[in-house]
N, C-alpha and C positions, 0 to 999 in steps of 0.2 A: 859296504853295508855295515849299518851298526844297530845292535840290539840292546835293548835296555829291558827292562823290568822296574814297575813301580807300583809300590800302594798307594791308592790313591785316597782322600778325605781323610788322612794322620799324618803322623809325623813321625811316628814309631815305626820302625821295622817289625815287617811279619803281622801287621794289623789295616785296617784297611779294606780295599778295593781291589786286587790288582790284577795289574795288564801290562801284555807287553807291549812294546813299541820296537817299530823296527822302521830305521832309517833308510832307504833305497838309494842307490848308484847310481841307478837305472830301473826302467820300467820290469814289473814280471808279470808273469801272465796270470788270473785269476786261482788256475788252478796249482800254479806255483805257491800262491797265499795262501790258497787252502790249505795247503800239506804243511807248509810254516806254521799254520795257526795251529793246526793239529796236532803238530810236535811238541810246541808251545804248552799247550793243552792248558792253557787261562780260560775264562770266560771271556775275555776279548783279546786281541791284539790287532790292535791300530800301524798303519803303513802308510808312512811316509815318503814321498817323492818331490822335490821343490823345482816349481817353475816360477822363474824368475824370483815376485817378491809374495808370491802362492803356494801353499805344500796341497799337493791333491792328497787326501788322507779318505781310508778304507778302513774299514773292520771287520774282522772274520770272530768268529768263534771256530772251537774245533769244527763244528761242523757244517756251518753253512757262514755266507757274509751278511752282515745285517746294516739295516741302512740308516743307524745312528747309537750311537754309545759315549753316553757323557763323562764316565771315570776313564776313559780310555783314550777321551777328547781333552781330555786336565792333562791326564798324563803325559801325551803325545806336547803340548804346549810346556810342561813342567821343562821335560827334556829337551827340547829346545833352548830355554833361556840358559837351563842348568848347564851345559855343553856348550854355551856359547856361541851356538846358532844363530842366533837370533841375540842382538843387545838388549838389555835392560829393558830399554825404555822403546825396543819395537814389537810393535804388535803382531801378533799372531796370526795370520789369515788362511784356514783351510778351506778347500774347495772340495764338497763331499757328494754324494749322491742324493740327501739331503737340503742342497742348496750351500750358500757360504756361511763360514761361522767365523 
């Protein structure tokens, strides 16, 4: 598993948007994300899990999941390229509650 934190819409530290993102190993259980989010204590944090060339990607707030967050959906993508997950020039495809983005 890997965590990240990122402001989202600058480029400046400590200004922004932000959320966290957290990479999965493996699947957890809702109420696992809950408590993650909640520790977290952002306005979102997005959860990533990849199958195959798809990341199924979630968003909690502290306190409940919600079923779309766009600085949290930047971020979750930044961090991929950024990390090297994902090459340059491959696109991004989450699979959300929301439909695919």
């Amino acid at each position: 598993m890997k965590i990240f934190q990122v402001d989202a819409f600058t480029n400046e530290a400590f200004n922004g948007n932000p959320a966290g993102v957290c990479i999965l190993d493996n699947l957890k259980s809702d109420s696992w994300m809950q408590s993650f989010a909640n520790e977290m204590n952002l306005s979102e944090t997005a959860f990533l899990f990849r199958e195959n060339k798809v990341f199924n990607l979630r968003w909690f707030t502290p306190k409940t999941e919600v079923s779309l967050c766009g600085h949290a959906t930047l971020a979750s993508a930044h961090i991929l390229w950024e990390e090297k997950i994902l090459k340059d020039n491959q696109e991004a495809i989450f699979s959300t509650k929301s439909g695919l983005l």
